[in-house]
N, C-alpha and C positions, 0 to 999 in steps of 0.2 A: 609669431606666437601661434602653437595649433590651437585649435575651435576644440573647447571643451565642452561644449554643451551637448547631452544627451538627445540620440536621436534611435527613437526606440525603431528594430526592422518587424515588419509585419510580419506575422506569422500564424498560418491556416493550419491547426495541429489536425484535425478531424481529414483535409487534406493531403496532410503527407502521409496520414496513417494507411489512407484511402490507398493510394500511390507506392506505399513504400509495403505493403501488403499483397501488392502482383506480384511478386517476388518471394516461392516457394520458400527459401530458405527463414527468409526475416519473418513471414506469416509461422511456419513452426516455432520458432526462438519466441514469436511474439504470444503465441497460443501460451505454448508452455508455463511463460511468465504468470497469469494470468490471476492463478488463486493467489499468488504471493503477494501481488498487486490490490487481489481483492481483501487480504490481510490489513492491508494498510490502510485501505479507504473506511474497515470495520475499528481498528483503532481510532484512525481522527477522530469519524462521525459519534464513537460513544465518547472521547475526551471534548468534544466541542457540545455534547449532548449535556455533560456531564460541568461543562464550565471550569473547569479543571486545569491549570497549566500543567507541561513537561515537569516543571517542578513540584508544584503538590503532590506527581501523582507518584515522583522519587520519592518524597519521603514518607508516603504512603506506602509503599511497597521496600522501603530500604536501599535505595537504589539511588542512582545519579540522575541529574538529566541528561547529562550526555548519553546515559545508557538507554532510558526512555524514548531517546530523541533516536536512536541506532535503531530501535525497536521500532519505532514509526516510518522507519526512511524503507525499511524493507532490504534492507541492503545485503552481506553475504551471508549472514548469519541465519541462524531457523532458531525463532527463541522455542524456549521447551515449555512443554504443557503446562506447568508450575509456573512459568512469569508469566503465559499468558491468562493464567487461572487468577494472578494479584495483582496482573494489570485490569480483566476484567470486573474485579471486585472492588478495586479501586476509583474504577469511573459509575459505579452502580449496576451493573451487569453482572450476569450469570454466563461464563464459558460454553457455550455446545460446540459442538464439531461431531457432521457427520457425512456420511460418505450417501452421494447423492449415484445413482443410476445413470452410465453416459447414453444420450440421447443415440437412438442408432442411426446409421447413415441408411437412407432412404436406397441411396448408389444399388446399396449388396442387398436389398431384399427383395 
């Protein structure tokens, strides 16, 4: 009979990032990513702010959880100004979005 018992592998994520970052290609795909990523971490932290599950905050907004849940994963979609204006209203929040000045490379001047 195989051995069913869970045997979790370690894993150094700060590590591979480290690692898997000398590598031009994956460090641009990785940048890129970046605000969409940071989209998502400003979701959680106001629905975990806000005590709020996926579901309260569907039927606060008209919506499903599963669509809530699509909208937190950051996944292929770009939700539009409007659900993220009644997703933020819904967790206690006011929407801003503004466009920040990129830092200049030191390299070129």
């Amino acid at each position: 009979m195989d051995n069913l018992t869970y045997k979790p592998v370690a894993h150094d994520h700060e590590k591979f990032l480290r690692e898997a970052k000398k590598d031009e290609a994956f460090r641009k795909e990785y940048e890129a990513l970046a605000p969409a990523y940071e989209l998502v971490r400003e979701l959680l932290r106001a629905r975990q702010d806000s005590r709020l599950t996926q579901e309260a905050i569907a039927r606060k907004i008209g919506t499903t959880k599963s669509a809530v849940s699509r909208l937190e994963s950051g996944g292929k979609h770009i939700p539009s100004i409007t659900t993220l204006r009644k997703y933020a209203d819904a967790v206690g929040c006011e929407l801003e979005i503004k466009l920040v000045p990129k830092k200049q490379d030191k390299s070129s001047t």
